[in-house]
C-alpha positions in Angstrom: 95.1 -37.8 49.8 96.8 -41.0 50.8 95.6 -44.4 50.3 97.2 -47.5 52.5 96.4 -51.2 51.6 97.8 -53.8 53.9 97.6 -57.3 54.6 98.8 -60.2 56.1 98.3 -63.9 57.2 97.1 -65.2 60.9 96.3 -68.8 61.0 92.7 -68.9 60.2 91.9 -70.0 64.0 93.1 -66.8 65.2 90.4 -64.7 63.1 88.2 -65.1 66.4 91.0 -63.5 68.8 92.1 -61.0 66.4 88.2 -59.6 66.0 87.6 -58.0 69.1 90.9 -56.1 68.9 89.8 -55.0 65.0 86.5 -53.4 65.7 89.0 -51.4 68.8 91.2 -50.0 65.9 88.6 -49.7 63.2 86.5 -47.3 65.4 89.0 -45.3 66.7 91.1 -45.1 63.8 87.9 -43.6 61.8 86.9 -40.9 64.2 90.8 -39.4 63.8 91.2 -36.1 62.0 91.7 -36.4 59.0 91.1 -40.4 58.3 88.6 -40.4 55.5 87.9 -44.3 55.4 89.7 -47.1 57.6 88.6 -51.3 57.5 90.4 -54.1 58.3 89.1 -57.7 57.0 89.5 -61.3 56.4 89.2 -62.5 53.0 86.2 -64.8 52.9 88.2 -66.7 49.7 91.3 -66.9 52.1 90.8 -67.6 55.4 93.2 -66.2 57.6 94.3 -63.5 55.2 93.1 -60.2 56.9 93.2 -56.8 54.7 93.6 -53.2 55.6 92.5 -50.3 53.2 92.9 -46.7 55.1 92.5 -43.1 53.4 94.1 -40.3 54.6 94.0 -36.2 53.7 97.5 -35.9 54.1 101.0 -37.1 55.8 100.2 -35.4 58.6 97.0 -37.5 59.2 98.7 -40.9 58.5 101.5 -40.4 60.8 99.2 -39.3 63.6 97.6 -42.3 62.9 100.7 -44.4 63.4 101.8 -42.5 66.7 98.4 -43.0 68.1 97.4 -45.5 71.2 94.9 -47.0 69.3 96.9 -48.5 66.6 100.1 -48.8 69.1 98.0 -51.5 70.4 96.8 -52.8 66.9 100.4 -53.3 65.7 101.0 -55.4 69.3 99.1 -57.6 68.6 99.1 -57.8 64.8 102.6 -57.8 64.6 102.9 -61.1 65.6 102.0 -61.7 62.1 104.3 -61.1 59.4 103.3 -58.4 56.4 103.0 -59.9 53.3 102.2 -56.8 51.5 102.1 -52.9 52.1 101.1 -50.3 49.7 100.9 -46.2 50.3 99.7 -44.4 47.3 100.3 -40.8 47.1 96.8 -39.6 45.0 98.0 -35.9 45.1 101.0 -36.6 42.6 100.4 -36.4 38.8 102.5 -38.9 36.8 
């Protein structure tokens, strides 16, 4: 299983545009094969700050993920914003 946690900053006035093109990615993303959970947010602390956390059963799954229109059109648009933080944790390896 593989667990992603993203996030980055869009000025907080941009929350409103970015919304609509959320809930497109958040519902396609979750009825892919083999995505187990997928939300984006904004921090209600931190306005502007918007948060990804994605589970995924395997490598296979993620990168079908990242080759899919859905979140082609996701990264268009979010990628206007610069990452401030990406995480994949791997929760089939033993330390």
């Amino acid at each position: 299983m593989l667990i992603l946690s993203v996030f980055f900053r869009a000025p907080p006035d941009q929350a409103e545009v970015l919304r609509p093109h959320m809930q497109t990615v958040i519902a396609a993303s979750r009825a892919e094969p083999g995505c187990l959970f997928y939300t984006l947010a904004e921090d209600i602390a931190e306005p502007g700050l918007i948060r990804a956390f994605e589970v995924y059963v395997d490598d296979d799954a993620l990168k079908a993920h990242g080759d899919s229109e859905h979140f082609k059109a996701w990264r268009f648009v979010s990628g206007q914003y610069p990452r401030e933080e990406r995480t994949l944790y791997d929760a089939t390896k033993r330390d």
